[in-house]
Kinemage of the C-alpha trace (Angstrom):
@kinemage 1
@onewidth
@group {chain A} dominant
@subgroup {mainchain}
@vectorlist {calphas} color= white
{ca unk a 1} P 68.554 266.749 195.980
{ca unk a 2} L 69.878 262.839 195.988
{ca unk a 3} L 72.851 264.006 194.184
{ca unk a 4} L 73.730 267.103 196.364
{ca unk a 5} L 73.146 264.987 199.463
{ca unk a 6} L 75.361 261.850 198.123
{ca unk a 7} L 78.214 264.889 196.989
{ca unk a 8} L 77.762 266.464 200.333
{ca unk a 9} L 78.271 262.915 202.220
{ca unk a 10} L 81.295 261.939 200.150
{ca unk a 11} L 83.057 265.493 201.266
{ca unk a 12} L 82.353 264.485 204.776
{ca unk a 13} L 83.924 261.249 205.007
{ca unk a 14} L 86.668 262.947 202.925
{ca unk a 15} L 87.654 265.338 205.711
{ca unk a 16} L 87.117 262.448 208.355
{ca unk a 17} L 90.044 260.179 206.595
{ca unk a 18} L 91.742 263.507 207.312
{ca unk a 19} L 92.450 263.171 210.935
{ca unk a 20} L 91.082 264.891 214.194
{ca unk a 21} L 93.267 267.917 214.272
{ca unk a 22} L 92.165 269.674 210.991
{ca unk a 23} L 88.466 267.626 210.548
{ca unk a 24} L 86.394 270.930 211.684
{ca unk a 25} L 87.237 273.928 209.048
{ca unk a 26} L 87.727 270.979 206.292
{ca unk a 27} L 84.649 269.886 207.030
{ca unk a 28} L 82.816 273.099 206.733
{ca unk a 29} L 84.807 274.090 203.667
{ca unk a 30} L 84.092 270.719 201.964
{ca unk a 31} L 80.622 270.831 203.019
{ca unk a 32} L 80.062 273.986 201.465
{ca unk a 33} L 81.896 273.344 198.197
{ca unk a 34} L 80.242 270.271 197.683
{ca unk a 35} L 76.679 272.669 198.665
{ca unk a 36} L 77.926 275.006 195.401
{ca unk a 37} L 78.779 272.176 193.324
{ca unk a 38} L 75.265 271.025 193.192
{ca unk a 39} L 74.481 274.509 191.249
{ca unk a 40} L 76.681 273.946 188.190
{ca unk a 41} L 73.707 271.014 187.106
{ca unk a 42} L 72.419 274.357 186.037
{ca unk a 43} L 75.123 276.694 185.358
{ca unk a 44} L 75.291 275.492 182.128
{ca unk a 45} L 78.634 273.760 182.313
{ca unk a 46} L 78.720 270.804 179.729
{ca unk a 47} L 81.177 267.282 180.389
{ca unk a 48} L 83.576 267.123 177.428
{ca unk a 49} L 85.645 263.914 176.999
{ca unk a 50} L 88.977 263.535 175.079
{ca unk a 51} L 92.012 260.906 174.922
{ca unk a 52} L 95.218 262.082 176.151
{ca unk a 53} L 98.074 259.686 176.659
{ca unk a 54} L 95.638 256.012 176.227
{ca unk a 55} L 93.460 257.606 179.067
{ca unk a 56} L 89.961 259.570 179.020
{ca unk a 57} L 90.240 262.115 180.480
{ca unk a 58} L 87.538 265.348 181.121
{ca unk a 59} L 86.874 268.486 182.042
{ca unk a 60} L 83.325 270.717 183.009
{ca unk a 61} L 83.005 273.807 180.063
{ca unk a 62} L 81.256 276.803 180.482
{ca unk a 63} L 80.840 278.845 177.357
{ca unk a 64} L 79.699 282.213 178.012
{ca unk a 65} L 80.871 284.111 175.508
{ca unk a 66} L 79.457 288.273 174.848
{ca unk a 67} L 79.109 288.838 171.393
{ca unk a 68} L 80.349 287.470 168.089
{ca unk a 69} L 84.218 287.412 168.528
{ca unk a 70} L 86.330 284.930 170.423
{ca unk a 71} L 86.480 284.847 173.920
{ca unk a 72} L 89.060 284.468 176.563
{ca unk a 73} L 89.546 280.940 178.448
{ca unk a 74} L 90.383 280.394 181.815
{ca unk a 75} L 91.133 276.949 183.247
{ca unk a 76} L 90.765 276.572 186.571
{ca unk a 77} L 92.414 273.642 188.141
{ca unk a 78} L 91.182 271.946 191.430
{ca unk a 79} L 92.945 270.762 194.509
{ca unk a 80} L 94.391 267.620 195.581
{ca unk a 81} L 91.097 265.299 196.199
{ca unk a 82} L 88.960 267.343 194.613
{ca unk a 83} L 87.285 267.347 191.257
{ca unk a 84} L 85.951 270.430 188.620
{ca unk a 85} L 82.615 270.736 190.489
{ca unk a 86} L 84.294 272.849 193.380
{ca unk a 87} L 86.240 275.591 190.821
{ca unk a 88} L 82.988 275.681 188.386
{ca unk a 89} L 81.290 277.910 191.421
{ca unk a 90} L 84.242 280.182 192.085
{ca unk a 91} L 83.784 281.251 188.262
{ca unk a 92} L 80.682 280.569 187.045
{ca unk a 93} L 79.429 283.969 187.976
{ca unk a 94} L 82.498 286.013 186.562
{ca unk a 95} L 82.268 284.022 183.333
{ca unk a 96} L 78.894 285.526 182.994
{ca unk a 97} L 79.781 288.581 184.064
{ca unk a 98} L 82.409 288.675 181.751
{ca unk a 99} L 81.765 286.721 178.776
{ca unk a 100} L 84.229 284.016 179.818
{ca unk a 101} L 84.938 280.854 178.964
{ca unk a 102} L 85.555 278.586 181.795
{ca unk a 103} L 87.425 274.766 181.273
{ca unk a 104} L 87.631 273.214 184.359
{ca unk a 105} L 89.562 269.720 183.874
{ca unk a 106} L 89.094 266.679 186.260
{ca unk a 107} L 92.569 265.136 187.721
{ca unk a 108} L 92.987 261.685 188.201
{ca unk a 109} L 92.612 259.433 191.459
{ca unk a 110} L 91.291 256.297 192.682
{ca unk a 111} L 87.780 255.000 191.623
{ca unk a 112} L 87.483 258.094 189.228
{ca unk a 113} L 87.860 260.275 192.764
{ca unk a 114} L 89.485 262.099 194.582
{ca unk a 115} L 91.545 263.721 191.662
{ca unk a 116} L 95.298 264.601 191.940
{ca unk a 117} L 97.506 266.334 189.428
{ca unk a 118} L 101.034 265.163 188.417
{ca unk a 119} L 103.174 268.200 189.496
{ca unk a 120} L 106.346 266.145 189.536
{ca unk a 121} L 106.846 266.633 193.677
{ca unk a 122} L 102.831 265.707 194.553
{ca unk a 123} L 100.522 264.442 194.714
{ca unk a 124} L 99.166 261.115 195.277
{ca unk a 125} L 97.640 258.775 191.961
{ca unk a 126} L 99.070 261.257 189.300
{ca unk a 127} L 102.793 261.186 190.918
{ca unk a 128} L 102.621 257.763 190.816
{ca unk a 129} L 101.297 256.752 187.434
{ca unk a 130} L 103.264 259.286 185.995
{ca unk a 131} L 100.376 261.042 184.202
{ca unk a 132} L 101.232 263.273 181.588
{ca unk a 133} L 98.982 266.160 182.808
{ca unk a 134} L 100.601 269.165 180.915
{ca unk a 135} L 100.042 266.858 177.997
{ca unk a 136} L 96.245 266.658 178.912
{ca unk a 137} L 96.017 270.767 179.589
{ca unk a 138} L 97.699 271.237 175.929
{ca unk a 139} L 95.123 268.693 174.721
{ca unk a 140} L 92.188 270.584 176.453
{ca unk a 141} L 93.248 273.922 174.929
{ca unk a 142} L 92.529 272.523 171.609
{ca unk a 143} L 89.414 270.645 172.224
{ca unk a 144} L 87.835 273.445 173.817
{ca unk a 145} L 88.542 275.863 170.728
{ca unk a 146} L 86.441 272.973 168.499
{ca unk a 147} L 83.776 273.314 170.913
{ca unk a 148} L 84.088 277.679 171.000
{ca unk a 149} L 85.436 280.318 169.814
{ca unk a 150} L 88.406 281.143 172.198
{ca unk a 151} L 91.234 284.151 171.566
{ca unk a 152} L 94.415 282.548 171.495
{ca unk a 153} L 96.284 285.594 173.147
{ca unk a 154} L 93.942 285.280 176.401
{ca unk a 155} L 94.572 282.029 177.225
{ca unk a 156} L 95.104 282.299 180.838
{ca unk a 157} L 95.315 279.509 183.726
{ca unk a 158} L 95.234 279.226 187.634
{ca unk a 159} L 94.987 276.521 189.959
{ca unk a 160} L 94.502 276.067 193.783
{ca unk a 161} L 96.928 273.844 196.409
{ca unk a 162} L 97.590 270.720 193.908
{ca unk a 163} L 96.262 272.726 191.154
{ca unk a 164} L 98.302 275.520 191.574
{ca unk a 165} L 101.353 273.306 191.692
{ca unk a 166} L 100.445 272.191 188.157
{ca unk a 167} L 99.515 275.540 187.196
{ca unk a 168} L 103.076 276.415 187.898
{ca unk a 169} L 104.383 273.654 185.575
{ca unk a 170} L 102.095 274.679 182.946
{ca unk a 171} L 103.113 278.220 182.639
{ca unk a 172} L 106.813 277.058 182.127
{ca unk a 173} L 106.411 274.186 179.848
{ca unk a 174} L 103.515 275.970 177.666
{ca unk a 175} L 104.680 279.818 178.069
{ca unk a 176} L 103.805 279.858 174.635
{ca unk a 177} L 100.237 279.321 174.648
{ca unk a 178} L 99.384 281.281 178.570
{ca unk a 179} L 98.956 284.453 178.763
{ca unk a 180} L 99.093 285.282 182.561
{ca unk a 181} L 98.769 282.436 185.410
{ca unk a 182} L 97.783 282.830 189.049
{ca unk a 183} L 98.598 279.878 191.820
{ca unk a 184} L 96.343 279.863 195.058
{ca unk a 185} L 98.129 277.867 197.831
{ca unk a 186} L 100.411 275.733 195.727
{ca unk a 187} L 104.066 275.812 195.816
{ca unk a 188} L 107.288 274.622 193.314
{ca unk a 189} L 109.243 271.613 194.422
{ca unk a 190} L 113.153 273.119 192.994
{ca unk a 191} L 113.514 270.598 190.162
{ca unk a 192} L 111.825 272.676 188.006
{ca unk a 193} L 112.998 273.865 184.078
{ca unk a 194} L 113.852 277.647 183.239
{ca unk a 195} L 110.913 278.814 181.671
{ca unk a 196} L 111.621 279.790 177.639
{ca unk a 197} L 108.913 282.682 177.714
{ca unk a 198} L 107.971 285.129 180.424
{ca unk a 199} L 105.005 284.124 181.510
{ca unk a 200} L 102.808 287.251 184.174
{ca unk a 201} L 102.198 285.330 187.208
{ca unk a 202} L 100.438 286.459 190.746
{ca unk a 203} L 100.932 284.313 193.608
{ca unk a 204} L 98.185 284.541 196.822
{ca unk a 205} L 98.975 282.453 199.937
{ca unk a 206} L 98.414 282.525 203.119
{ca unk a 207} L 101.002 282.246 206.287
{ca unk a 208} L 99.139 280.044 208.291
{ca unk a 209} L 98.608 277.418 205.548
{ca unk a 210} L 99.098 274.018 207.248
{ca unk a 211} L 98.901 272.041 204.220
{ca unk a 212} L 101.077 274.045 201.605
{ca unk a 213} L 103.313 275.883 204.177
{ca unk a 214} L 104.588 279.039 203.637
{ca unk a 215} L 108.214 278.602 204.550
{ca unk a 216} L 107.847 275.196 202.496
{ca unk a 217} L 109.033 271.691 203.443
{ca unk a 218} L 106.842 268.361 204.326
{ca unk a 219} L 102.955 269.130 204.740
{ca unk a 220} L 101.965 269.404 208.406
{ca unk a 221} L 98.884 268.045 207.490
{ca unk a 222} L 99.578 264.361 207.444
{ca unk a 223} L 97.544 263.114 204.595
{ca unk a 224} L 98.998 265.850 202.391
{ca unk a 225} L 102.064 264.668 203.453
{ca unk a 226} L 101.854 261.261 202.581
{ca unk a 227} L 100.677 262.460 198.883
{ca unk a 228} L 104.247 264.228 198.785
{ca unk a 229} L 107.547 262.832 197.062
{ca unk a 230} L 109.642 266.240 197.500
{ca unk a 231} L 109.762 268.936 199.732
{ca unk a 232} L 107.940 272.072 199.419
{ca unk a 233} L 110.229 274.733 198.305
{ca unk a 234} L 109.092 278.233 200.209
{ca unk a 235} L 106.498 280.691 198.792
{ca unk a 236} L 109.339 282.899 198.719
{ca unk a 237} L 111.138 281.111 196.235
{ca unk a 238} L 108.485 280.739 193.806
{ca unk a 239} L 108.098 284.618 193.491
{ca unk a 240} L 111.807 284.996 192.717
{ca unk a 241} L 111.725 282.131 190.098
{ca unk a 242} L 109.376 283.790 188.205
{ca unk a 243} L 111.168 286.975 188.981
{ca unk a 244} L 114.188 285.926 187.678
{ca unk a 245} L 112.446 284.242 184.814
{ca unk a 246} L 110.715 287.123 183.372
{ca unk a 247} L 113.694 289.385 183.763
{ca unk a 248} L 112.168 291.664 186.236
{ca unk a 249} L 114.706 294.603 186.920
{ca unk a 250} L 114.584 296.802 190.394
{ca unk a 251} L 113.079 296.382 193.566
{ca unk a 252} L 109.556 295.601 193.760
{ca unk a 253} L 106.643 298.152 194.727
{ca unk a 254} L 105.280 296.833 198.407
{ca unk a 255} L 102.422 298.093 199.863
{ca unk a 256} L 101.164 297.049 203.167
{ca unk a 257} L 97.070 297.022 204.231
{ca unk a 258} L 95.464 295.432 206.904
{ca unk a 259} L 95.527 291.745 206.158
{ca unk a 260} L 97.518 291.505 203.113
{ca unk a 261} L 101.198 292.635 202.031
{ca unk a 262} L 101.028 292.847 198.471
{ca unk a 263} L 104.326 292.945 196.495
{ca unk a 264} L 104.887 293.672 192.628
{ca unk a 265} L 107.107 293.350 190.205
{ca unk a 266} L 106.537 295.345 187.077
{ca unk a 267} L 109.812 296.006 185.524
{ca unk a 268} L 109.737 292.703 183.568
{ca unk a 269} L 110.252 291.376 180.057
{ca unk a 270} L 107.388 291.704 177.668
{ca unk a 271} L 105.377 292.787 180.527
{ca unk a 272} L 105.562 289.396 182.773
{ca unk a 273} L 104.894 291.161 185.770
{ca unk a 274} L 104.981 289.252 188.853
{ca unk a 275} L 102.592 290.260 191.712
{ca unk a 276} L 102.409 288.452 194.705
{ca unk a 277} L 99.528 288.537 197.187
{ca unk a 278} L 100.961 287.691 200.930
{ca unk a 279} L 98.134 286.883 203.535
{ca unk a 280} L 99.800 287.059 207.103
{ca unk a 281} L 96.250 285.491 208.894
{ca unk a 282} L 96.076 283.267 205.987
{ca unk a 283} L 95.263 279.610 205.766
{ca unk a 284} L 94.526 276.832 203.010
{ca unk a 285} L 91.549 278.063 201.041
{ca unk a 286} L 90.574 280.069 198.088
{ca unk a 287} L 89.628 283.616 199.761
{ca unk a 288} L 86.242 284.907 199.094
{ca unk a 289} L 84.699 281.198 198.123
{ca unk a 290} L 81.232 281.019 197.698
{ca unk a 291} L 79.470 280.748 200.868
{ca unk a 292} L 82.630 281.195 203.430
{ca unk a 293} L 84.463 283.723 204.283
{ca unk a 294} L 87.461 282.321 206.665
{ca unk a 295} L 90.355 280.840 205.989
{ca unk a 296} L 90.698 276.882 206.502
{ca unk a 297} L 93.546 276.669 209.036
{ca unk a 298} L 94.173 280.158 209.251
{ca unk a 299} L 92.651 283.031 212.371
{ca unk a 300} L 89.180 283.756 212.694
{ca unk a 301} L 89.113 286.214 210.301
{ca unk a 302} L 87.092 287.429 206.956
{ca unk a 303} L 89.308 286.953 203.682
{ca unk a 304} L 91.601 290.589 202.946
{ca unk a 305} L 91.198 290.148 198.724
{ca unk a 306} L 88.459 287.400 196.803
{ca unk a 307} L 90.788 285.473 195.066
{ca unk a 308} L 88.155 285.111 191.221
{ca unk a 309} L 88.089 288.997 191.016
{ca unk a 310} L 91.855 289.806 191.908
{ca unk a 311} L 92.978 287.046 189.817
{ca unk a 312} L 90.456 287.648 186.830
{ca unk a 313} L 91.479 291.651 186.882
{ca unk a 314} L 95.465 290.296 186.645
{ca unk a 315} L 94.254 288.280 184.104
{ca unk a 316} L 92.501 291.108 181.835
{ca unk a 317} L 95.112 293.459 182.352
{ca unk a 318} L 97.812 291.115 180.295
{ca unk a 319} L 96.462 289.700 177.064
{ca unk a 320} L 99.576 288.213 174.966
């Protein structure tokens, strides 16, 4: 209970450096991560170190594997000022469920907190050391098939706000190795490479984000700002960069339901299709997290789509 109420503290102060405007919904959101955080101690997710770069660096596992073959890996990448312990309890229970296993890697901040990831426009510690973090996620892949069995064609990856900018980067630079990625919230920046491989990628964001905005540019929130050295580029963008680079043909399938416009791409090389989740009363959070169900910064209302089982069903659906 000491540690849950010293994680629980250090999420409120977190949301109080945030400013006034935004403090509330943080606050709750943080509160409650840092509540679910406290139940990976017995999830059964295991610290694993390795050197990437002259730098330690680590990530939570969770090994759940069914059976005696290999089993599929998802890494899950937190958000700006976060750390593994709040994307171990968005998966924990569809690893079991599923006979997953989950690598969840810990960025890189300030007093070994409040971890960033170097995603070339943002944010924060890792933009400024230049920290090879697609290094460290290459690294990880391998160090987590030493510790378990893993099948190489369902490698899959997905990240939320900071982590989902990163996640981006990884899918072009390591198209090789993913098999399908999914961004929550994050965004691309413009200076990024063609991708060599198609790479399936669904994109879920909200319009009323107010830290990753929709129609892209500068963070309104201030802090988020600050963490910036580029421009967002809009949400709108991102979909037709991986459009383009996966070769998808036609005009894409749009269906409309209440809450969510939901837009796919399926005429694509090697089966990259591109599916893109658009959340009108949307704000900046992960929908259907453990113990909330409204969006941070977004209208009263309960989350269309949880963002685990939609992105865990894109995921099974496109093995390598």
């Amino acid at each position: 209970m000491r540690a849950l109420g010293i994680a629980i503290v250090g999420a409120v102060m977190g949301v109080l450096l945030a400013g006034a405007a935004e403090a509330q919904p943080r606050l709750l959101e943080r509160w409650r991560e840092a509540r679910g955080a406290h139940s990976q101690g017995t999830s059964g997710a295991v610290t694993q170190t390795l050197r990437v770069g002259g730098l330690e660096r680590s990530y939570l596992l969770l090994a759940t594997p069914r059976g005696n073959g290999p089993a599929p890996l998802v890494i899950v990448l937190h958000g700006g000022g976060g750390g593994p312990e709040t994307m171990m309890p968005r998966w924990a229970d569809k690893a079991r469920a599923a006979g997953l296993v989950i690598a969840a890697p810990k960025g890189i901040g300030r007093n070994d907190r409040m971890g960033t990831w170097n995603a070339a426009g943002c944010c924060g510690e890792a933009v400024s050391r230049g920290i090879d973090d697609i290094g460290f996620i290459n690294a990880l892949i391998d160090d987590v098939s030493k510790q378990t069995p893993i099948d190489p064609r369902r490698i899959y990856i997905t990240g939320f706000s900071n982590g989902g900018m990163l996640t981006h980067r990884v899918a072009i630079a390591l198209g090789s190795r993913i098999a399908a990625a999914a961004v929550v919230s994050g965004a691309l920046f413009g200076n990024e490479d063609a991708p060599r491989t198609p790479v399936p990628m669904l994109i879920i964001h909200g319009e009323q984000d107010p830290a990753v905005g929709f129609n892209g540019g500068m963070s309104r929130t201030g802090f988020v700002a600050k963490a910036q050295t580029m421009p967002y580029r809009p949400v709108r963008d991102a979909v037709d960069f991986w459009r383009k680079a996966n070769g998808c043909t036609g005009t894409p399938s749009v269906t409309t339901t209440p809450g969510i416009r939901q837009e796919i791409s399926n005429a694509c090389r090697g089966r990259a299709d591109v599916l893109f989740y658009d959340l009108p009363q949307g704000g900046h959070s992960w929908p259907g997290s453990p113990g909330r169900g409204r969006f941070a910064g977004g209208a009263e209302t309960a989350a269309p789509i949880d963002a685990t089982d939609t992105i865990w069903e894109f995921f099974r659906s496109h093995p390598r």
